[in-house]
Every structure is written in C-alpha cells, then in structure tokens.
LOSE-222998 format. One record per residue (C-alpha): x negated, y, z; residue number from 1; residue in one letter. Coordinates in steps of 0.02 Angstrom, whole numbers. Layout:
PT      px      py      pz  seq  type
PT       X       Y       Z  NUM     A
...
This chain:
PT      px      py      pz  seq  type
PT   -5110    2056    5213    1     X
PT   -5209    1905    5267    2     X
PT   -5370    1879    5155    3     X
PT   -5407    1671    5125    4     X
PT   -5570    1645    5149    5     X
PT   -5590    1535    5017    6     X
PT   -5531    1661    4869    7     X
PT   -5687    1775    4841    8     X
PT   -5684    1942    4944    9     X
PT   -5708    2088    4822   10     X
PT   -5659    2266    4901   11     X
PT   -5498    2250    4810   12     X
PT   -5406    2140    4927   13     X
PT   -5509    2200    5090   14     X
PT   -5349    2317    5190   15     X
PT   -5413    2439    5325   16     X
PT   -5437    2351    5512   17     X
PT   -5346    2472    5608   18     X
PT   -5344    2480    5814   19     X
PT   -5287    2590    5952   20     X
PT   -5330    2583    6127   21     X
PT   -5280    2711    6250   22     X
PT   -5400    2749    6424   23     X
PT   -5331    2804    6569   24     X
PT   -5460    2940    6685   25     X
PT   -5393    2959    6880   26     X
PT   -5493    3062    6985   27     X
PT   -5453    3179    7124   28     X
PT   -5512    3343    7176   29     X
PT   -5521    3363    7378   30     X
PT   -5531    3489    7486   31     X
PT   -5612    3498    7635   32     X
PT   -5743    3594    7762   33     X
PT   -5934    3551    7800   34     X
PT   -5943    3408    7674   35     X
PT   -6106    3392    7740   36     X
PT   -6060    3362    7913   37     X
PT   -6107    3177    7962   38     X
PT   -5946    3208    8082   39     X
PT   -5839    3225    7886   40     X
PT   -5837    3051    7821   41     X
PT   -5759    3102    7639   42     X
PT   -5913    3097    7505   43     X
PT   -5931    2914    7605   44     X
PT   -5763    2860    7565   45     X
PT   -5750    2926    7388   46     X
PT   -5918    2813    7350   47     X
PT   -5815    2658    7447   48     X
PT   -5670    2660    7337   49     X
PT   -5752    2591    7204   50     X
PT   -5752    2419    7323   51     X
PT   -5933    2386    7283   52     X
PT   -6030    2323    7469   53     X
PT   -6190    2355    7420   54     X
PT   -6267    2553    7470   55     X
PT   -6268    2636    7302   56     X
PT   -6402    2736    7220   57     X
PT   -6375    2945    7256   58     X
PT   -6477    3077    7137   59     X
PT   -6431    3252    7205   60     X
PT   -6438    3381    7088   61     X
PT   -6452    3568    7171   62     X
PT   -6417    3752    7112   63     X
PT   -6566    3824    7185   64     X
PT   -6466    4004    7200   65     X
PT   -6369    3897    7332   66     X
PT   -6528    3877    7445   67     X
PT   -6554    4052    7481   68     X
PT   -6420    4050    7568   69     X
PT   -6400    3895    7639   70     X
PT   -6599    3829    7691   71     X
PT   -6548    3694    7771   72     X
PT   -6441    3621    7666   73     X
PT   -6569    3485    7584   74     X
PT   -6587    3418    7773   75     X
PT   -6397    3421    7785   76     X
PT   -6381    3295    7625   77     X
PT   -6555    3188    7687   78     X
PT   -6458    3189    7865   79     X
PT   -6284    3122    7801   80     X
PT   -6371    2992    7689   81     X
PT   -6443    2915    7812   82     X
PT   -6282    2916    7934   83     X
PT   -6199    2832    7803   84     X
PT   -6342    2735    7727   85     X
PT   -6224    2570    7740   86     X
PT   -6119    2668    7578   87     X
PT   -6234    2778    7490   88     X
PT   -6430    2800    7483   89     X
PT   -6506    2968    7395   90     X
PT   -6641    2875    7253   91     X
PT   -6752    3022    7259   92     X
PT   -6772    3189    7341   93     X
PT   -6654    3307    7261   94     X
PT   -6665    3402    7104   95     X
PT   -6672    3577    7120   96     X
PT   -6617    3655    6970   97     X
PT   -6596    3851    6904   98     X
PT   -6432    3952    6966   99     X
PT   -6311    4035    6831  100     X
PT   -6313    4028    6649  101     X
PT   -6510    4014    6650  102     X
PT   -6471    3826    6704  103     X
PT   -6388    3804    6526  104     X
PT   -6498    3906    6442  105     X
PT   -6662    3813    6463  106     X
PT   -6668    3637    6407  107     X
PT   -6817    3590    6534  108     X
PT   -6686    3582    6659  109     X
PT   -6567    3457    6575  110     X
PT   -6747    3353    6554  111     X
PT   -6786    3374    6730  112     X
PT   -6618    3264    6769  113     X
PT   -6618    3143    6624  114     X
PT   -6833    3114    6686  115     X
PT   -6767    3064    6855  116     X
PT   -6627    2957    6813  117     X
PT   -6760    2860    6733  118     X
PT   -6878    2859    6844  119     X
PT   -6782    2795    6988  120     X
PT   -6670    2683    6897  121     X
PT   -6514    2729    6903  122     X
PT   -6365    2647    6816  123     X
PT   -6184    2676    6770  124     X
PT   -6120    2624    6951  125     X
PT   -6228    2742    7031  126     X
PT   -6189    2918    7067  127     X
PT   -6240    3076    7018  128     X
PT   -6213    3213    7146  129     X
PT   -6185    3403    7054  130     X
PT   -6188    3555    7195  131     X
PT   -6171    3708    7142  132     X
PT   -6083    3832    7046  133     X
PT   -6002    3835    6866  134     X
PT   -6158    3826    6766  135     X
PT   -6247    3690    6875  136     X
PT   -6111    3588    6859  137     X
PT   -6100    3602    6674  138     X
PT   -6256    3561    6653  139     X
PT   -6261    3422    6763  140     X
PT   -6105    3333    6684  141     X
PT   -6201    3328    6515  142     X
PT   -6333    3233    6605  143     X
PT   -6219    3101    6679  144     X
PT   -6105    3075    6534  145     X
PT   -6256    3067    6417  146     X
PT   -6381    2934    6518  147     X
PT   -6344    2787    6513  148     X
PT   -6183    2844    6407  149     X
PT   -6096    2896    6592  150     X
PT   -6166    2895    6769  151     X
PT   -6039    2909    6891  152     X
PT   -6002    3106    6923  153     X
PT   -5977    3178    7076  154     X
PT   -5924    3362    7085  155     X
PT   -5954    3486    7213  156     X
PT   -5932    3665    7172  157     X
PT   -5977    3785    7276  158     X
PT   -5920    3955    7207  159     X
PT   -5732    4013    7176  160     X
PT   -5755    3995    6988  161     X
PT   -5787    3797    6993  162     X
PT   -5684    3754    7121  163     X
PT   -5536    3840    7037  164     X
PT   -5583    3807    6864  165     X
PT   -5747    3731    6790  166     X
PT   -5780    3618    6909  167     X
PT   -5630    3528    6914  168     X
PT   -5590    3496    6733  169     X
PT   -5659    3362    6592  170     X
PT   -5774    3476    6497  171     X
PT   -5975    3487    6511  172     X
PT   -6091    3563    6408  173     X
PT   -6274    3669    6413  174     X
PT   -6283    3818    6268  175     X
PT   -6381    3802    6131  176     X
PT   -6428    3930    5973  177     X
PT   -6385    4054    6045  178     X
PT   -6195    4003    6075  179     X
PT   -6116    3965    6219  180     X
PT   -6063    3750    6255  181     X
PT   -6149    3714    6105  182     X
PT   -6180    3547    6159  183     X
PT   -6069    3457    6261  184     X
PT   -5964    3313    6303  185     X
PT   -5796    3283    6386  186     X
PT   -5799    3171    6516  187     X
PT   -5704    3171    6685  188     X
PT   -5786    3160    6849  189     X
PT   -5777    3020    6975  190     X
PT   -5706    3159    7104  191     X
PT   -5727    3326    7136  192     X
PT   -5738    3401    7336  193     X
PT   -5714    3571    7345  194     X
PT   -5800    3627    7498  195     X
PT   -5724    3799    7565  196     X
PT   -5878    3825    7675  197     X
PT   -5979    3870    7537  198     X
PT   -5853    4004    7471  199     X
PT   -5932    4101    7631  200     X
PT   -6101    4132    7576  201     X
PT   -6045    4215    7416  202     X
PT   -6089    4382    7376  203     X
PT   -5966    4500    7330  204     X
PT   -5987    4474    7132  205     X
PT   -5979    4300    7141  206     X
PT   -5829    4306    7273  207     X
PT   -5740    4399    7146  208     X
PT   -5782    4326    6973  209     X
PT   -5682    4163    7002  210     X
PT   -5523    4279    7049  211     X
PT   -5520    4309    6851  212     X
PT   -5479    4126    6806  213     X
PT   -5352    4138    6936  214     X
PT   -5280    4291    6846  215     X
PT   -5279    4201    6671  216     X
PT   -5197    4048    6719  217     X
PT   -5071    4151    6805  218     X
PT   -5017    4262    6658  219     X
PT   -5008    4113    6537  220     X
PT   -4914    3975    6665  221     X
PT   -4835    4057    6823  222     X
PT   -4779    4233    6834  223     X
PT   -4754    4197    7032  224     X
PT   -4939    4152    7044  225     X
PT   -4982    4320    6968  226     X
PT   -4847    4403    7086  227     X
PT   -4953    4329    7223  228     X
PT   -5121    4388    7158  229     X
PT   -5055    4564    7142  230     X
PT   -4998    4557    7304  231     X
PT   -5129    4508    7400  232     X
PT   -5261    4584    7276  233     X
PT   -5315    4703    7447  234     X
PT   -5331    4525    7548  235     X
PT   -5414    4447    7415  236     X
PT   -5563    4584    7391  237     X
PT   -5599    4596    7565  238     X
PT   -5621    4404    7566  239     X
PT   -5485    4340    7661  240     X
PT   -5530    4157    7664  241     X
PT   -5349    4070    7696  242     X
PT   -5289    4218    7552  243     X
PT   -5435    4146    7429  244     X
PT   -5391    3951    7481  245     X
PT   -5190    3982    7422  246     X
PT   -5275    4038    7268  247     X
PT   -5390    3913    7216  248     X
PT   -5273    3783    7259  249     X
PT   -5147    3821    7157  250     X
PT   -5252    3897    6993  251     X
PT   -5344    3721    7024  252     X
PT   -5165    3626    7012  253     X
PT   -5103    3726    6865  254     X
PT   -5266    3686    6762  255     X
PT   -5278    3503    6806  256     X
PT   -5063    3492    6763  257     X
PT   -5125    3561    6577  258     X
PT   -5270    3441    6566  259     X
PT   -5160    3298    6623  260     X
PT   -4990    3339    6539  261     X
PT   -5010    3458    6384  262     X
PT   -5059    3336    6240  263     X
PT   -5242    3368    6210  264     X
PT   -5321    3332    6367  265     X
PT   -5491    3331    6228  266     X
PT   -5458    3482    6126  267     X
PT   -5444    3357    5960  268     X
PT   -5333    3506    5911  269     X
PT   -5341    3697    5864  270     X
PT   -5277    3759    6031  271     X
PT   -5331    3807    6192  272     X
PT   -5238    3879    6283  273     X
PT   -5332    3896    6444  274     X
PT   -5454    3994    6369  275     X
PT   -5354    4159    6353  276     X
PT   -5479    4309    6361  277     X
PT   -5632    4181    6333  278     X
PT   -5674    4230    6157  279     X
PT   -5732    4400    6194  280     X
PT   -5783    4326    6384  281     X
PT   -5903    4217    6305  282     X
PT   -5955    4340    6169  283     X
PT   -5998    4474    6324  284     X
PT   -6095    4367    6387  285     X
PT   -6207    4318    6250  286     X
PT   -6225    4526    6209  287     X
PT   -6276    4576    6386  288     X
PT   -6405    4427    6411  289     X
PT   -6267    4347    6517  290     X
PT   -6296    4508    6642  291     X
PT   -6107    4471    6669  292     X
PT   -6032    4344    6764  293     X
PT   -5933    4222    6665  294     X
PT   -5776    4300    6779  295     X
PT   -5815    4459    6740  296     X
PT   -5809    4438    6548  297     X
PT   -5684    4333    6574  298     X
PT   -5573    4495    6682  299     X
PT   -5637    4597    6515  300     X
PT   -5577    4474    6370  301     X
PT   -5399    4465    6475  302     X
PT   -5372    4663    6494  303     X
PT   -5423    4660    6299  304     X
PT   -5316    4511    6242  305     X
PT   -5175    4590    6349  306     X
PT   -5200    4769    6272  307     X
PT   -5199    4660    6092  308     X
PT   -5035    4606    6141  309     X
PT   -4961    4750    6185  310     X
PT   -5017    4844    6029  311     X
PT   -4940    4726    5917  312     X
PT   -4791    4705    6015  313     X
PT   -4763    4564    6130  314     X
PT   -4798    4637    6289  315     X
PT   -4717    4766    6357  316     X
PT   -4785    4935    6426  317     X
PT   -4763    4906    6594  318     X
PT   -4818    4727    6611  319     X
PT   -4964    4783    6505  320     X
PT   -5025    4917    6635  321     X
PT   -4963    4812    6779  322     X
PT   -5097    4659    6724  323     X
PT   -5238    4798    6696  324     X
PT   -5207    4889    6858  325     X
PT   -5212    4714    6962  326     X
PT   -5381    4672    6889  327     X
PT   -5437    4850    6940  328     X
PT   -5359    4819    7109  329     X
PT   -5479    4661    7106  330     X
PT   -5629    4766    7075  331     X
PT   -5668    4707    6911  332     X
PT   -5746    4813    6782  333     X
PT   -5632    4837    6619  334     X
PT   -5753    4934    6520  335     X
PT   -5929    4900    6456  336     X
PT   -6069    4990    6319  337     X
PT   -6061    4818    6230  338     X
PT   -5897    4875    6179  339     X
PT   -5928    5044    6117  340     X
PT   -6040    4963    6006  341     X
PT   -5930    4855    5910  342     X
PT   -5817    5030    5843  343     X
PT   -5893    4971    5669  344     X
PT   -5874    4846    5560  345     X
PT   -5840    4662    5614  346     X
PT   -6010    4613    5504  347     X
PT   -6114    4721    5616  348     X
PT   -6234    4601    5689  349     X
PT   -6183    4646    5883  350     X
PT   -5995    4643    5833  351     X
PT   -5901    4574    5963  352     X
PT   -5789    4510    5838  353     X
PT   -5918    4377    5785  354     X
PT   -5863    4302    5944  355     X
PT   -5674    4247    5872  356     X
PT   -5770    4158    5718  357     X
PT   -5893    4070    5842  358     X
PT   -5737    4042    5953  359     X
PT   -5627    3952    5789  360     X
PT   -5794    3866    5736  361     X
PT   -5828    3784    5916  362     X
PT   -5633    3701    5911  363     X
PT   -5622    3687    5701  364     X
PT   -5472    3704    5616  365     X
PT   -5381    3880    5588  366     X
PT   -5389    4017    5732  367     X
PT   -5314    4013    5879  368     X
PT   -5270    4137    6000  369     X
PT   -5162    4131    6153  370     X
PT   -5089    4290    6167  371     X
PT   -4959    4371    6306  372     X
PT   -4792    4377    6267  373     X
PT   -4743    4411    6441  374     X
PT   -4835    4388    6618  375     X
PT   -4820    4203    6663  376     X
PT   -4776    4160    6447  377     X
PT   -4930    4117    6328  378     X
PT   -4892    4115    6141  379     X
PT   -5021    4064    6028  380     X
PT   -5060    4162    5862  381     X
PT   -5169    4097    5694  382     X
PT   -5216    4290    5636  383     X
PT   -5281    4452    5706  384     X
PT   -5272    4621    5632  385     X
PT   -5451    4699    5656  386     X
PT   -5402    4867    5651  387     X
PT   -5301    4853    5782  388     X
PT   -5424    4751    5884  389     X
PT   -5518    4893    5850  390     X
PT   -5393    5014    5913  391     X
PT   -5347    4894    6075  392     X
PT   -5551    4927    6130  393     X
PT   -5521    5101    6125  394     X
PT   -5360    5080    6201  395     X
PT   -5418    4971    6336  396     X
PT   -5571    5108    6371  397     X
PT   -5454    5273    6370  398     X
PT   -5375    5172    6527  399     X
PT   -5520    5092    6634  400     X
PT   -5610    5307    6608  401     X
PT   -5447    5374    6677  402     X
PT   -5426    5255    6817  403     X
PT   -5595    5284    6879  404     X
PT   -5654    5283    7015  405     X
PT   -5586    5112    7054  406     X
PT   -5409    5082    7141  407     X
PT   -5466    4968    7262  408     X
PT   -5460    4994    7450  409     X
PT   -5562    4998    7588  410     X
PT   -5606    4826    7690  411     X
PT   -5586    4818    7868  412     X
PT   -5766    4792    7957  413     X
C-alpha cells in the first residue's frame, strides 16, 4: 500500500515498514608456533589484510596467570611491535588483567579495558589484542564489541580450552548476579591464532580441562573423534603435544562447522546443542566458588547427562560405561560433595537443579537439553524427570567410588 501524502496520515492507513538485511562474519582461526617471534610474521599479516597503509593502533590485553610462566613475554609483544611497527603499533603498555573466572567475576577489570580504550583513542579499525585463556578472552570480547559498538578482536588463546572451544567461537560475556555469562554479546573476532607454544606451560589441570570440550563435541558430532580420544586417552594425559594438536584441531573444526552451518549461529532459538553437560558444568562452578575448572565441570555435567541418558533409555549400557571410563582414563574427577548435597529437593537453595532453570532462563523459551542417544548422536529433549536426575547422581557416584583409585596410567619421565 502506498500512502499519498496529500490524504491525511491517521494510523489507520500507516502498513508496517518491513526490512531484512543479512551480514556475512569471515574470520579464520590459525595455527602456528612462537607467535611472538619477530622471525613469525602472522599477527603482521592478519592486521595487513584489512588493506589499510597506515600502522594501526594495538591495546594488548594480558591474563596475568600467563606471566608466571612466561616473564618475558611483555618484552616479546614490545619486541615484535616494533619489528613490525610499519603494520601495527601497541597504543599503550599492555593491560594486565586477572586469570580464570575471577577475570569475569570482578567488573573493575572489564573497566580497566574500556578506561584505556579511551584514554588512548582507539577506534573501530584498531585492534584489540586478547591473550590468554577462556575467561580472559571472554572478558575481553565484551570490551571490544561494547566500545565503540566493536573494536576489531584479535584472539589468542593460550590454554587447550580456548583454543579448542571458547576462544574460537562468536560468544563473549563477564558473569554477573551471581550467574554465569550474564552479560554478554555475540560478536565474532577479527581472527583467532592459536599458538601451540603456550599449551607447554600448562599445568596438569589446565592441560587436562580443555580435553573435556573435546570429549563433548565428540559424543554429540563424531563417534570417530571420540574413538580417537579413547585411544590415545594414555598419550593425551601424559601431554603428548602432536596427540593434543590432532585434538584441538579437529574439536576446533567441528565447533566452528556448527557455528557456521547449523541455523542459529546466535542462539535466537531454544537450543544449544554444544553445550551438552554445561548446565550442571556451569552450576558446579557457581557452588564450589568456581574451585573447578570450567573443563572439569564440564567432564562432570557430561558423565551426568550421559548417566541421564542411559537411565531413561537412549544410551546403551556399554556406551554408557565406555564414555565414563574414558573421562576417568583422562583423569578427570566424576564425583564431587556439591553433589551429595543436592539428594533433596530441587527448591533447596544449593540444588544443583537450579542450574537447568538458570540454564532455560539464559536461552528463553522451553527447556532444552541435548541428551545422548548414542556416542557420536545428540538428541535434544524439552523435559526431565527429577527423580531420576536424582537417581542418575547416585548412579553416576556408585561408579566414580568403585573405580577409584583412578584408571589412568603412569607417564613416562
């Protein structure tokens, strides 16, 4: 309907303006050693693509757990700026931000980044440069995509969590109220170079924790991936680093295929998929003061999601103690107090079971679980039976007590 605009306009004859526009994110993840290295020209070349001539504007952003083990890493980033001080110049001294979840838990540190954006005058074509592990990054994606509305992002995880998983996807967020991603935003990087270097300064926890993503993807998407994972489970624990590469490649390549291909590259709907295990993850980690690893909630919510499904019949018995015994093999802890605690009813105000609420609340719409119906086969359900929930805790602890002590192996020194 076309309105003249010489007949008076009442809000009868006004019709809805309707539009649609589509935007198209491209972005690559690298992977490479010493990114630091003046000799490794990559960061330099990532920042050239964009086929501006003029140096642009650098704020480093730093998880400060990363500096205890690598000291000289601050005059490694000072020392390729300046190599390459024709493509990229660092605007200030870096940031040095808190490691782990305490770097989304405190909202002086998102500040902190936001201060010094404004302070050295940095714009939308100028980069923001996240290193670190998952948290770090998370919180330093909410700072670029909410300055300026988006400062170019540049990822570089440094822990086998984000470079298989968080830091390669489209989601950022810091917690808030006591719930975990509260706030957020989704918005894709510029890149993302995963630096395998790093991986070697991990400690054993951290080393581990990223396997579980690894693990989850696995049992939802590829039944070979898992197949591999089992297999190598001995390699993988005692750090073998060309073992660990296989496996954040291709857990990184499965979860970028879902981002890119699935439909809902935004979560606009009820399901996630890639989140299998996370509601109980996430609640863990809220009811031990985030004590746990975000992996090793993560290893717990998929042993307890699995057991789930094998109560109510979609996984089988053997498949079922086949997924539980390879996260053992892993070294990962199935069984926690927190979840001795929660034998009473859901309203109890340390119920683990608050987490599937918080968990339907933070996507809206009805629940949605991804359940197992077979290693390698998600299938999503909309309702849970608490009783057995109930029973799949005790289930899941009868197990981990009479596997113990774990069924690991010894590493060769």
């Amino acid at each position: 309907m076309v309105v003249d605009i010489k007949q008076k306009i009442t809000l009868n004859n006004l019709q809805p303006i309707r539009q649609s526009f589509s935007v198209t994110f491209d972005y690559g993840v690298h992977f490479t050693n010493a990114v630091f290295d003046t000799k490794n020209p990559l960061l330099a070349k990532v920042i050239a693509t964009d086929g501006e001539t003029k140096p642009k504007k650098v704020l480093a952003v730093v998880d400060s757990g990363l500096l205890q083990s690598r000291r000289m890493l601050l005059k490694q980033i000072a020392t390729y700026s300046d190599h390459y001080a024709d493509t990229l110049k660092l605007a200030a001294d870096p940031i040095i931000v808190l490691g782990g979840e305490e770097a989304k838990n405190d909202p002086n540190e998102l500040l902190k980044i936001h201060q010094t954006i404004n302070e050295v005058g940095l714009c939308r074509h100028s980069y923001l440069l996240g290193i670190g592990g998952g948290a770090v990054l998370d919180l330093v994606g909410y700072a670029a995509a909410t300055a300026h509305r988006g400062i170019r992002l540049i990822r570089i995880p440094t822990t086998v969590l984000a470079q298989n998983d968080s830091g390669i996807g489209v989601k950022n967020g810091i917690n808030a109220f006591g719930k975990k991603n509260f706030l957020g935003t989704f918005a894709p990087p510029y890149a993302v170079l995963n630096d395998f270097t790093f991986l070697t300064s991990l400690n054993d926890r951290d080393w581990r924790s990223g396997i579980a993503e690894a693990v989850k993807v696995a049992l939802i998407k590829d039944a070979d991936f898992f197949e591999y994972i089992s297999t190598y489970a001995h390699a993988l624990v005692c750090r073998d680093l060309n073992r660990m590469q296989n496996v954040i490649y291709r857990c990184a390549q499965l979860h970028m295929d879902h981002i890119a291909n699935n439909g809902d590259s935004f979560e606009k709907g009820s399901s996630r998929p890639l989140d299998f295990g996370h509601w109980a993850a996430h609640k863990l980690e809220q009811l031990t003061n985030y004590r746990l690893r975000h992996g090793e909630a993560v290893a717990i919510g998929i042993a307890l999601d699995s057991t789930y499904s094998y109560l109510i019949g979609l996984l089988s018995r053997l498949e079922w103690r086949r997924i539980l015994n390879t996260l053992l093999s892993l070294g990962f802890v199935l069984y926690l107090p927190e979840l001795s605690e929660q034998m009473t009813e859901p309203e109890h105000p340390r119920s683990l079971f608050r987490g599937l609420n918080e968990f339907r609340e933070h996507l809206g719409g009805e629940l949605t679980l991804t359940l197992l119906q077979r290693i390698g086969k998600g299938v999503e359900i909309h309702e849970v039976d608490m009783s057995l929930f109930r029973q799949a805790i005790w289930l899941l602890g009868e197990f981990y007590n009479s596997s113990l002590p774990a069924t690991g192996w010894e590493c060769m020194m």
